[in-house]
C-alpha positions in Angstrom: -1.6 -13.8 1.6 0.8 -11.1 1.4 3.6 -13.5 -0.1 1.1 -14.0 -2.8 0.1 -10.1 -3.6 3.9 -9.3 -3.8 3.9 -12.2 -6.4 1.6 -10.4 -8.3 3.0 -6.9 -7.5 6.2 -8.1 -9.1 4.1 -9.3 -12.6 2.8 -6.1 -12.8 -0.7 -7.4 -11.7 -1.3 -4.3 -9.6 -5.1 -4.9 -8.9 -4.7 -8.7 -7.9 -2.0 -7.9 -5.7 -4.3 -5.2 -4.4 -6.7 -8.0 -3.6 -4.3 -10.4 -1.2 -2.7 -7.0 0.5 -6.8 -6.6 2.0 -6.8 -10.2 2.2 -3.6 -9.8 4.4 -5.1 -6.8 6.7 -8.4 -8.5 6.5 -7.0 -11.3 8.3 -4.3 -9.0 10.5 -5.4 -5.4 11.1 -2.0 -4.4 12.1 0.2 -6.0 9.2 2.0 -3.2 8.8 3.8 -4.7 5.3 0.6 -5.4 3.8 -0.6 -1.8 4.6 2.7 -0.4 3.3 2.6 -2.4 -0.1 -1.1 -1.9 -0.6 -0.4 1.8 -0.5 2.2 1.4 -3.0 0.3 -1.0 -5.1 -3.0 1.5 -4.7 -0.5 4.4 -6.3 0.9 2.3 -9.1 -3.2 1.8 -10.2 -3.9 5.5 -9.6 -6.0 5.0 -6.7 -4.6 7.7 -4.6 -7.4 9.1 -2.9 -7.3 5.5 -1.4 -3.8 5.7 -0.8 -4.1 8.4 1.0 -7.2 7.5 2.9 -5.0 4.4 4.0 -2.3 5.6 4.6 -3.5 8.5 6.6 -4.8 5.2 8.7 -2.0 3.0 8.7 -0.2 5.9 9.8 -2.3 6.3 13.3 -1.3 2.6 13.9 2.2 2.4 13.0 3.4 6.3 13.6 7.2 5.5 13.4 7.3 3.0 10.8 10.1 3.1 8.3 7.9 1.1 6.1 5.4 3.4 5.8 8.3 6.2 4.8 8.4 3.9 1.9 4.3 3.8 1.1 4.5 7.6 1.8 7.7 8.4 -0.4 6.0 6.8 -3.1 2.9 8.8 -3.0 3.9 11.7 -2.5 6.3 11.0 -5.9 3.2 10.1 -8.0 0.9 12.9 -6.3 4.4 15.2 -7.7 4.3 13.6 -11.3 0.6 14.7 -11.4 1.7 18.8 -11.3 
């Protein structure tokens, strides 16, 4: 599942990819790549109250994740273009 949202991610077909990064945790609660590109993905839509919301989780599970830096170093970028 994830393979497939990054597929998408990288057409630019933000919400499908969406849909296979929940697939992925759906399936694995702890995927912590699938949490860290769904963030990413959710920002790149404008969803970023659930980008927040899910990252504020993903971030109880996986506290010292350098992939997560990623997810959150995006978001905070787009929450800055928004000032």
């Amino acid at each position: 599942m994830l393979y497939r949202g990054i597929s998408y991610e990288k057409v630019h077909d933000y919400q499908k990819a969406i849909e296979y990064f929940e697939q992925s945790i759906h399936c694995d609660p702890k995927y912590e790549k699938a949490y860290s590109r769904l963030i990413i993905n959710y920002c790149k839509v404008g969803e970023l109250a659930k980008a927040i919301e899910l990252y504020h989780k993903a971030n109880q599970l996986f506290p010292e994740s350098n992939l997560l830096n990623q997810a959150k170093q995006k978001l905070e970028k787009t929450l800055l273009n928004l000032e």
